[in-house]
C-alpha positions in Angstrom: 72.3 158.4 94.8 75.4 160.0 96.8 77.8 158.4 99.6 75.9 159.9 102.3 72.5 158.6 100.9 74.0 155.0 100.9 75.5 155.6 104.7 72.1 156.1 105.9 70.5 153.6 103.9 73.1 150.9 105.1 72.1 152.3 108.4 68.9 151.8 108.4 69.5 148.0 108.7 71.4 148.1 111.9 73.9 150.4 113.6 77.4 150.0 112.1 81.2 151.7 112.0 82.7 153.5 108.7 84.6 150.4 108.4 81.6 147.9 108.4 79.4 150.2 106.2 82.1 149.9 103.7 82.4 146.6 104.0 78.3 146.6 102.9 79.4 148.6 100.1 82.2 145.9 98.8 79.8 143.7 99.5 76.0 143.3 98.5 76.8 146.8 96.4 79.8 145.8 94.8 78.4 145.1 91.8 77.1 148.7 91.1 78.5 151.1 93.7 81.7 152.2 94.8 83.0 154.2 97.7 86.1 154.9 99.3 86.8 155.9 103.1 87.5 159.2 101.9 84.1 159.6 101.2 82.6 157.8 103.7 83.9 159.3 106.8 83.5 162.8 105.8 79.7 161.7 104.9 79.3 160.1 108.3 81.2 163.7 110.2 78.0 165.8 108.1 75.9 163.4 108.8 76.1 163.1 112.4 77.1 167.3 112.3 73.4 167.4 111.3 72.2 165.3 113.4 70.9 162.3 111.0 73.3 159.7 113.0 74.2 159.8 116.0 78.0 158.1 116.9 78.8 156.6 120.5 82.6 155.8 120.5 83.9 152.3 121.8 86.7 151.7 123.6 89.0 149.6 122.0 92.2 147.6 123.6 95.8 149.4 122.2 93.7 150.9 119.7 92.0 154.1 118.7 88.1 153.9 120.1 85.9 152.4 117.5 83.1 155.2 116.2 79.4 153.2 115.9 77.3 155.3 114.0 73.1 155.0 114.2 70.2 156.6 112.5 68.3 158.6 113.9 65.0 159.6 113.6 65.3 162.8 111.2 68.0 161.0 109.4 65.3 157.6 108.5 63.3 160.2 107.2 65.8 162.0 104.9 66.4 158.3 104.0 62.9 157.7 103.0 62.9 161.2 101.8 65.5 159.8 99.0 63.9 157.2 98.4 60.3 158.6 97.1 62.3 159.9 94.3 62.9 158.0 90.8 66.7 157.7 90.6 68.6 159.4 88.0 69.3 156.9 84.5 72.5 154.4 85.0 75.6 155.5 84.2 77.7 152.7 83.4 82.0 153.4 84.2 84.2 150.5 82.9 87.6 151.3 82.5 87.2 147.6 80.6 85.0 149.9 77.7 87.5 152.9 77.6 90.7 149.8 76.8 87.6 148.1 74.2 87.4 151.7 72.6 90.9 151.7 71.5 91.4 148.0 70.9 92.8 148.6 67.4 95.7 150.5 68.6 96.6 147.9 71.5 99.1 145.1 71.0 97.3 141.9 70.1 98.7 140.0 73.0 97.5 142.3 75.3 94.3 143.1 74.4 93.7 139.3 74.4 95.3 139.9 78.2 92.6 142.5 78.9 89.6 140.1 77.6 91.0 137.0 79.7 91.1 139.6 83.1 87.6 141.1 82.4 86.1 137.3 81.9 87.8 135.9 84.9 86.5 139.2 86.9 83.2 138.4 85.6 83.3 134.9 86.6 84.1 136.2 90.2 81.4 137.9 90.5 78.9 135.5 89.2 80.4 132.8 91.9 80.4 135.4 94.6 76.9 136.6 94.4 75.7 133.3 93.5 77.4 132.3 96.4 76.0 134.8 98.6 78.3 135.2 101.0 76.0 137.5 102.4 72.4 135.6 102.4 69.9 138.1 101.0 67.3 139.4 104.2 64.6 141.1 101.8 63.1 140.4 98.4 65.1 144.2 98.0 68.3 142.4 99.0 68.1 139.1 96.8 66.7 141.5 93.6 70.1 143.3 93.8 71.9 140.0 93.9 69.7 138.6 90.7 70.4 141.7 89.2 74.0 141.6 89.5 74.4 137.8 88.3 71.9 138.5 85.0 74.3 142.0 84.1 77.4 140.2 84.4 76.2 136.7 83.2 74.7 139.2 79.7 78.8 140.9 79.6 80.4 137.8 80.1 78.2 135.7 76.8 78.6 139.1 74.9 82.5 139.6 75.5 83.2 135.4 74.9 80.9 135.6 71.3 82.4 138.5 70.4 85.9 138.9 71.4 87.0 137.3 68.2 86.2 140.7 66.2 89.0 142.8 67.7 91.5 140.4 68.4 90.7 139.4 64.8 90.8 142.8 63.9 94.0 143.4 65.6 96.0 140.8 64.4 95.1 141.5 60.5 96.6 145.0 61.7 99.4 143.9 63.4 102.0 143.1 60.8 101.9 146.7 59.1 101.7 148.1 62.5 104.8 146.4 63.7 106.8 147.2 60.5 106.6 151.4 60.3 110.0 150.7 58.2 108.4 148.1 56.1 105.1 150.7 55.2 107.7 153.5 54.9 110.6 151.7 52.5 107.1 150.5 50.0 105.8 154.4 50.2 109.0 155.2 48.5 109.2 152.6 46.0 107.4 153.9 42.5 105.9 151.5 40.1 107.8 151.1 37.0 105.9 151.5 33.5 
């Protein structure tokens, strides 16, 4: 599913500017969709070229007029449209996985740094959707939110059993890592018969 999909689907719940449908996105959607303004406002500007929302400006005191953006009728459609077919497999993007990938060549300390951040984020998350800042409205809605809380409740058990490997790993490598003159100076010594 693309930006402008999720624009009309947020949409579809109730009239809303760029700002608040972002604010959806970091919200209920946080846990498996990002979007920047960059892509949202061009989205919304095709959108609304093609005549899937419509957009009444608002008048704002000392500042620029706020743009509300609705769907209409062909854009619900194009909505349900999307949704009547099966969405493409997961992809999952962690930056946390590319560090994981090259543990071994990361400084113990660090990597221990990068474990401690990723379960602290994870604990976020868990409180903030538990939370429910935003009360789930549908089954749809509170699905998502369960979703979310099992996924990051399953990395956070698997990261806090297992972490032990590579930092254990890391710190048996460490002392002929951090000695090059120590692994060079015993290359050159030859064993005496």
């Amino acid at each position: 599913m693309n930006v402008r999909t999720l624009c009309l689907g947020i949409l579809s719940l109730g009239e809303a500017s760029g700002y608040e449908i972002k604010k959806k996105i970091e919200g209920p959607f946080n846990h498996f969709y990002e979007a920047s303004f960059g892509s949202i406002y061009p989205a919304l500007t095709r959108l609304t070229e093609e005549g899937m929302v419509s957009c009444t400006k608002h008048a704002q005191a000392n500042r620029p007029h706020k743009k509300v953006y609705g769907l209409t009728t062909p854009g619900r459609l194009a909505f349900l449209d999307e949704l009547t077919s099966m969405p493409r497999p997961d992809r999952v993007r962690s930056e946390f996985l590319v560090f994981m990938t090259f543990a071994e060549l990361l400084p113990t300390r660090h990597l221990s740094r990068v474990l401690d951040e990723q379960v602290g984020y994870w604990r976020a998350h868990i409180a903030e959707l538990e939370a429910g800042t935003e009360k789930p409205t549908a089954a749809g809605h509170e699905f998502v939110c369960g979703f979310g809380v099992a996924v990051y409740r399953a990395a956070l058990a698997y990261t806090e059993e297992n972490r032990y490997r590579v930092e254990a790993a890391n710190l048996m490598a460490e002392p002929a890592a951090a000695s090059p003159a120590l692994t060079t100076r015993n290359a050159q010594i030859q064993p005496v018969d």
